[in-house]
N, C-alpha and C positions, 0 to 999 in steps of 0.2 A: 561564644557566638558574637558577643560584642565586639570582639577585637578582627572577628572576619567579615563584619561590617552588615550583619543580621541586629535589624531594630527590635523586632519581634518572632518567632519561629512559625513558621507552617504548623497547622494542623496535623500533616505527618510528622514531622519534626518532634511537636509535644509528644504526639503516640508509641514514635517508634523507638524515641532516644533511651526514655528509661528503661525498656524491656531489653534492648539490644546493650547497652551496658552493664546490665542486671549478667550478661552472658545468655539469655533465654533465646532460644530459635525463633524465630517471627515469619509471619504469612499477610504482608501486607498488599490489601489491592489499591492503589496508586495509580492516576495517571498521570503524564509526564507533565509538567513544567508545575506540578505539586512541593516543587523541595526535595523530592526524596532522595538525590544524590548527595545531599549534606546531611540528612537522616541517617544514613546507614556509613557515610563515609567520617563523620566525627566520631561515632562510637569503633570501631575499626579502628581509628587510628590511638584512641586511647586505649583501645585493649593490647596492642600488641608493641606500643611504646614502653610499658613498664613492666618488659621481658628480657629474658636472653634472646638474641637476635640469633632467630633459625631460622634459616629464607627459604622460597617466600612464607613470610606469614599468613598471608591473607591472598585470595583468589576474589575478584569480580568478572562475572560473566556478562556480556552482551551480547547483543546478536548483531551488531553491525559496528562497522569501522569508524564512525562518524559516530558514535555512541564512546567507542573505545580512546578515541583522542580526545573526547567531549570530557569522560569521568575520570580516565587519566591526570589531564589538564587539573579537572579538581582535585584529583585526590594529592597532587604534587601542590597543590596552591594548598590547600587544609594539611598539608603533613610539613610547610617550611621550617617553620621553627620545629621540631620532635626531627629533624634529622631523618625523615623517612622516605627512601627509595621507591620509585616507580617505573613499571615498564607498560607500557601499552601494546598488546599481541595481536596483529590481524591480519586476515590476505590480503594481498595486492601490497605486501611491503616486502623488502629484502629480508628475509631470511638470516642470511650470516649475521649482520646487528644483532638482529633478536639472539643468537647463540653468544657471543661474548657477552652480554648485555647478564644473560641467564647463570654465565659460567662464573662474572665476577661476583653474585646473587644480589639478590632486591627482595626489600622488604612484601613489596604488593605486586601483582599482577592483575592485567586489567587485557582480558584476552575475549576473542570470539570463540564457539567454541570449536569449532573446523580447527581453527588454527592453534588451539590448545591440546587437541589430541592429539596435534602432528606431533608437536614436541613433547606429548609425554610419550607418544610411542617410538620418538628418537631417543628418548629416554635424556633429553636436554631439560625436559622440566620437570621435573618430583617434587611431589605434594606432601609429605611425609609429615612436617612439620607443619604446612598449614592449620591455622588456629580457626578463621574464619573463611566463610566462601558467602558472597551475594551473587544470587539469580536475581540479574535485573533484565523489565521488559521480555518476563518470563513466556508470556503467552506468543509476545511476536518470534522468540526462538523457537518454539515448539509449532509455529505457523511456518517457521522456514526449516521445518526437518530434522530440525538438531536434538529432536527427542532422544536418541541414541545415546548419541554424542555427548550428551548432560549425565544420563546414566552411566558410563564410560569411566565418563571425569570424575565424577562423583565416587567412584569407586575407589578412587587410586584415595583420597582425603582418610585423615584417620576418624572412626566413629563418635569421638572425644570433640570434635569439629564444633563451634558456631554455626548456624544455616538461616540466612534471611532470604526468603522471596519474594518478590515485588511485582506484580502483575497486574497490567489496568483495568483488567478483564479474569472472572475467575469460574472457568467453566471444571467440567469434572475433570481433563486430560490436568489441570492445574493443580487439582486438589491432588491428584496421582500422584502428580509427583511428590509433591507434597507429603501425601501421607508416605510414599518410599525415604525420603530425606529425611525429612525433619522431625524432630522429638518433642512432642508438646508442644507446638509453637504460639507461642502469644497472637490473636489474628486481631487484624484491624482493619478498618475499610471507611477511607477519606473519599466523601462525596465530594465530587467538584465544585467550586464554588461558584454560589448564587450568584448570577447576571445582577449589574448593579441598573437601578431604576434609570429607564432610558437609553440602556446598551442593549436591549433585547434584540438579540440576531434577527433579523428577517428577511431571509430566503424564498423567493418563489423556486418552486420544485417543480420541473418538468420533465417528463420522457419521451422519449420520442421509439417509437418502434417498429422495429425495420430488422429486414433478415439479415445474417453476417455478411454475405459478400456485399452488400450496400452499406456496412458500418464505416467506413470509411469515409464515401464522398456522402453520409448522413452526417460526419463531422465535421467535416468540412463546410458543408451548405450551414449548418447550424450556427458555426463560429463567421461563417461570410455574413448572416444575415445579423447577428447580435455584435457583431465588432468590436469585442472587448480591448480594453486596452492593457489589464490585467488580467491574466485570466490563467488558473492551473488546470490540467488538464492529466488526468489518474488514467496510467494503460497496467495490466498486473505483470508485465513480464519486460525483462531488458529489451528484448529482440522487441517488441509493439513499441515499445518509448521511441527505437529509433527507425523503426519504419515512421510512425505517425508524424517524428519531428520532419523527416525529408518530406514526408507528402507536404507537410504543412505549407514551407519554406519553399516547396515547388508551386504552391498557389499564391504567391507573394506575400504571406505573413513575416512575422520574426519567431520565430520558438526555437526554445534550447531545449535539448535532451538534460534531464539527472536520475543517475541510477549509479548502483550498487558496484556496478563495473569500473566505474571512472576514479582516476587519481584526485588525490582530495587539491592540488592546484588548479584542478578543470573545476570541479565542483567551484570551488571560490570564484572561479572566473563568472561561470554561469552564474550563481548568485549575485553576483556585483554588475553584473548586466543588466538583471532580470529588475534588483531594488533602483539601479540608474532608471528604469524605465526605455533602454536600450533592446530588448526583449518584452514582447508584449505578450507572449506564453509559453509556458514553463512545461513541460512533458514531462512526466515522474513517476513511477514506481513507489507504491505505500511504505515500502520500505526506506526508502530512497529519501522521502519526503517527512519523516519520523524522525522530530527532534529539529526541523531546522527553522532557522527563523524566518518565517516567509511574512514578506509583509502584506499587506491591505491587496485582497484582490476582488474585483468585482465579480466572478464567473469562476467556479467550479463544475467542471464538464467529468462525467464517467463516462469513460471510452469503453470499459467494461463495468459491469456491474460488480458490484466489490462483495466480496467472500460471507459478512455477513451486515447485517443493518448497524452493529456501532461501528463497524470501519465505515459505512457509508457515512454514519451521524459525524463521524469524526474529520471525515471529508470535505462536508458542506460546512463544516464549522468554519473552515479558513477564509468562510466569506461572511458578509453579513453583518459586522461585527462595528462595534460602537455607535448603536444606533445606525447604520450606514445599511443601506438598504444592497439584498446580494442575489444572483440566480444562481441555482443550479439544474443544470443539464446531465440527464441520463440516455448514454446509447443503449437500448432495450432490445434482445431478442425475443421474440412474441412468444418461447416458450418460457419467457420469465416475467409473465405480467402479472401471474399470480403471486410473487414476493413483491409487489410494492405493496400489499396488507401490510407486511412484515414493518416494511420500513415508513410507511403512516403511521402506525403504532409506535415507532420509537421516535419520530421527530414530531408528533400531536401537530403534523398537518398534513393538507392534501397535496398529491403527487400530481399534477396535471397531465395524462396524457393527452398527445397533440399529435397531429398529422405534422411530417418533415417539409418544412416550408419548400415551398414549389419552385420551378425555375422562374416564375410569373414574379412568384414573393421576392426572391433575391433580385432579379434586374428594377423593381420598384424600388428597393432599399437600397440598391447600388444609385440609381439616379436620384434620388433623395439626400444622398452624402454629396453628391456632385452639387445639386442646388445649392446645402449647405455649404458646402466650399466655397464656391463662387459666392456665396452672401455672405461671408465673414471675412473675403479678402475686399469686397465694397466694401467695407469699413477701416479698413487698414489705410495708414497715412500715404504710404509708399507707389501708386499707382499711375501717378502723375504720368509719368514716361507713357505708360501705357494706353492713358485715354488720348497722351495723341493721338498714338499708330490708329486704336481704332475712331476716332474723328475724321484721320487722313481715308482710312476706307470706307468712312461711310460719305463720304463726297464722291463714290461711286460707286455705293450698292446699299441695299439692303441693312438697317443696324439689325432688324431683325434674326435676319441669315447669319449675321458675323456673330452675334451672342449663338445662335445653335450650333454651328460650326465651332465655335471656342469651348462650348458644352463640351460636344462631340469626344475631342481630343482631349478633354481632363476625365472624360469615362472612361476614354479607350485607356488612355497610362492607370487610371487605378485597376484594370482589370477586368473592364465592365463589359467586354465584347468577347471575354474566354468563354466558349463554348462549354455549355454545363449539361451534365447529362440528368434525364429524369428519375427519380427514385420510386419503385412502386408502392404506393399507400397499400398499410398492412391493418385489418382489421382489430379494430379498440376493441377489447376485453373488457367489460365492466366488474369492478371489484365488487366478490361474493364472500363474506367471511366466513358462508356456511361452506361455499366451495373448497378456500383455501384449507377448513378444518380438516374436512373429508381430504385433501389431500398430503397434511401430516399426517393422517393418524394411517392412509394407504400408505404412503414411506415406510413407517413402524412395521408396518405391517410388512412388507416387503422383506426386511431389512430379518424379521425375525424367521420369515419363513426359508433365506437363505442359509442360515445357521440349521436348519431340520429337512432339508430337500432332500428330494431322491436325485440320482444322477441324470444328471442331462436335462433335470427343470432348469426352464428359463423363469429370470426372477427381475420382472418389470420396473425398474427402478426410474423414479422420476415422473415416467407416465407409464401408460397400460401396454404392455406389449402386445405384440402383434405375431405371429407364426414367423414372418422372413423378417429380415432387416428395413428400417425407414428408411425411405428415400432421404437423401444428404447426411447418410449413416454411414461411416466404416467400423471395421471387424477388426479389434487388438486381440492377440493371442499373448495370452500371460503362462507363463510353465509351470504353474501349482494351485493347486487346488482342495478338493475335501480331504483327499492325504494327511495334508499338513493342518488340517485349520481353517482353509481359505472361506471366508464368508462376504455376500455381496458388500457389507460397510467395511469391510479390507481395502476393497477394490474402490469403492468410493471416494473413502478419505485416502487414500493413496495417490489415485488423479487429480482429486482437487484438490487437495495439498501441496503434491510435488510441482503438478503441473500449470496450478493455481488457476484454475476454472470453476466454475460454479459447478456444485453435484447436481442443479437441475437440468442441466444441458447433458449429463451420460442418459445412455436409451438402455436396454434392457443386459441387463446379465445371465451368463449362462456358466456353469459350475461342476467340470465333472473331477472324478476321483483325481488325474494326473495335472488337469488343467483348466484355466477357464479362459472363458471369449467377453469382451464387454463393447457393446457398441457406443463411439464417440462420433461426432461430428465431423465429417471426411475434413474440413477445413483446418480442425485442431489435432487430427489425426500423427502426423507425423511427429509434432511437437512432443505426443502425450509418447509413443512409443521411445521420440530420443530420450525423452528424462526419466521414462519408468525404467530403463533399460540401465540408467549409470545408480540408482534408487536401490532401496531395499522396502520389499513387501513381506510382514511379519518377521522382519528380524533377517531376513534372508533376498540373496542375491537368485535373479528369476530371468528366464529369458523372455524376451517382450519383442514379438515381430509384430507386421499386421498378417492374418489369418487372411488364407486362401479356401474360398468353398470348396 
């Protein structure tokens, strides 16, 4: 540890090193910037250094590309000296590399798993000999689909296998896999560490709540009125990061797009923009935003509400921080005001709901930055020139009129006379925790009576249904049903999974022997059908139209 320039080791470092050299399987929950890529990547590389070389030895899983050059990077820096090979596996690279690269063999692989199934199913990559396999940022691959895909891989490994998992978050779908993998694994669970006295984050938390077709220019007014200079801003899906960037940049801000789409030289650029301060906000994808080094920002905005309260806790964390005082802004649709409970209870403070400042509020705050302007360039040494011109005009006219007039045109170039449209105030919810119970324990309830229905019950998911369809509701037709298994938490976590939308926003489901219908929000409607349609629900490929009365 000393020679790779570790003074003292992490908490997971102590925990995980011994057991994982021991050879024992490990089930550790971790979150990131904890160490545990040298936890799991020093015992690894002593294991299969004082071997006959049967490639690959060892397999590391991730769920993103920026992950996969991140532990690459290390494991090729921790394996210099031991003579040990690295490949890094992911989309959006050429292909051919990766096969000569496979064909001449390498010690380690360090793959997504999409992009490791291809090539075991080219039959370019076999696992035969593998010794060890790490699932890292177990829960974020199993958030992005890859549940399959792990069982798949995992299959092809011999039984005789090492298995470490690493998960920041360890809900039962974790333990699953877990208990399918792994064989007695050693479990451990490193708390985050203690905020040091005087660095206590502090976040004001606001939401503002407005129906979707106003989620837009509600984020927009929000960011005109707070005028961050730093500020990230979380959309859940590629296509929103780059609608939100163009709107942004059509109202005269700077923001960059980053997500999971883009080449890692665009990423670097954006990032080196954003830390120049060239870029004043950052568009990102949780995925996208996992693992990179973002520095100090004043304003953490949800454009959507995030999947569940620690991805939110984990969001507002990137503000706030060293003592430095931080906001965060939630765009709310009014049928999610009942999960800010959720998410008071995990950040132990209150969420402010607020009416979405008015056109009245912004044109105040716009002419307020213009005063400010104008009274910090009074003070600037440089002006000289300029109190001739206006001396020369005030020997005929008004100094009055010439300072409102020079107002005038420093408002109109910021912006200040773009016609803004009104947002309708949506009525505040007042948080009920007897409410919110009564509305877990209806879910449950829901959830089990869809597993026991007769044909053709509709099963209210979310809220109470109703005989016909909600207004701003459309009809998906899914092609399986009680046949197979299909029960409404199928159909649930399958939308809000693939499609990565909240399950509070689907309206009711209905479940008959060949098929079922689930109503979604006409707005996210066509989204949910393209990606349920290229998806698999239960293991299986399903047709997915929208349903005609």
């Amino acid at each position: 540890m000393d020679a790779l320039g570790y003074e003292e080791p992490t908490p997971i470092q102590r925990e995980a090193i011994p057991p994982l050299l021991a050879g024992k399987d490990l089930l550790g929950q971790a979150a990131t910037g904890t160490g545990k890529t040298a936890a799991f990547t020093l015992p690894l590389l002593q294991r299969i250094a004082h071997v006959a070389k049967q490639r690959p030895a060892a397999l590391i899983l991730v769920p993103t590309r920026e992950l996969a050059i991140q532990v690459g990077e290390a494991v090729q820096r921790y394996g210099k000296e031991l003579k040990i090979s690295v490949l890094a596996v992911y989309g959006g690279q050429a292909i051919g590399p990766q096969f000569h690269a496979l064909r001449r063999g390498v010690d380690v692989i360090v793959a997504t798993p999409g992009r490791a199934l291809d090539h075991i199913r080219r039959q370019t990559l076999k696992l035969a000999h593998v010794q060890t396999v790490i699932l890292d940022e177990a829960d974020e691959m199993l958030d992005m689909g890859f549940a399959e895909d792990l069982d798949a891989i995992l299959e092809q490994t011999p039984a005789t296998k090492q298995t470490a998992l690493f998960s920041a978050t360890m809900p039962q779908r974790i333990k699953s896999i877990a208990h399918r993998h792994l064989k007695n694994p050693v479990e451990i669970t490193i708390a985050k560490e203690p905020v040091k006295l005087g660095a206590t984050p502090r976040v004001q938390q606001t939401a503002y709540v407005v129906t979707r077709q106003y989620r837009g220019a509600a984020l927009a007014r929000v960011l005109d009125v707070a005028g961050p200079k730093s500020a990230l801003v979380f959309c859940r899906t590629r296509v929103e990061v780059d609608e939100v960037t163009a709107m942004l940049n059509n109202r005269g801000h700077r923001a960059e797009a980053i997500h999971g789409g883009m080449s890692q030289p665009q990423r670097d650029r954006v990032m080196n923009a954003f830390r120049a301060g060239q870029t004043e906000l950052l568009v990102a994808t949780d995925v996208a935003a996992r693992g990179l080094d973002i520095p100090h920002v004043s304003h953490v905005i949800n454009y959507d509400l995030p999947s569940s309260a620690e991805v939110y806790v984990h969001r507002i964390g990137r503000t706030g921080r060293a003592g430095r005082e931080g906001a965060a802004f939630t765009i709310l649709d009014p049928r999610e005001q009942h999960l800010l409970r959720s998410i008071e209870q995990h950040t132990k403070a209150k969420v402010t709901v607020a009416p979405v400042p008015s056109v009245t509020d912004l044109l105040a705050k716009r002419l307020e930055r213009t005063r400010a302007a104008v009274q910090e360039a009074m003070r600037a040494d440089d002006i000289e020139e300029f109190k001739e011109v206006v001396q020369a005009m005030a020997a005929s006219g008004d100094t009055t009129m010439i300072a409102a007039a020079a107002l005038k045109l420093i408002f109109r170039a910021q912006g200040g006379e773009r016609v803004e449209e009104d947002i309708p105030a949506m009525p505040i919810r007042p948080s009920d925790p007897h409410r919110q119970g009564q509305r877990q324990a209806g879910f449950a309830e829901h959830c089990y009576r869809g597993a026991h229905a007769k044909p053709g019950e509709r099963h209210p998911i979310g809220r109470p249904g109703r005989g016909g369809r909600e207004p701003g509701m459309a009809r998906v037709y899914i092609g399986a049903g009680r046949e197979v298994g299909i029960r409404p938490g199928d159909l649930v976590g399958a939308i809000a999974n693939e499609a990565k939308i909240n399950a509070s926003v689907i309206g009711a489901i209905e479940i008959e022997d060949r098929f079922s219908i689930v109503d979604v929000p006409t707005e996210l409607a066509k989204g949910i059908v393209d990606v349920l349609s290229r998806s698999r629900i239960k293991g299986r490929k399903v047709p997915v139209r929208f349903f005609r009365d």
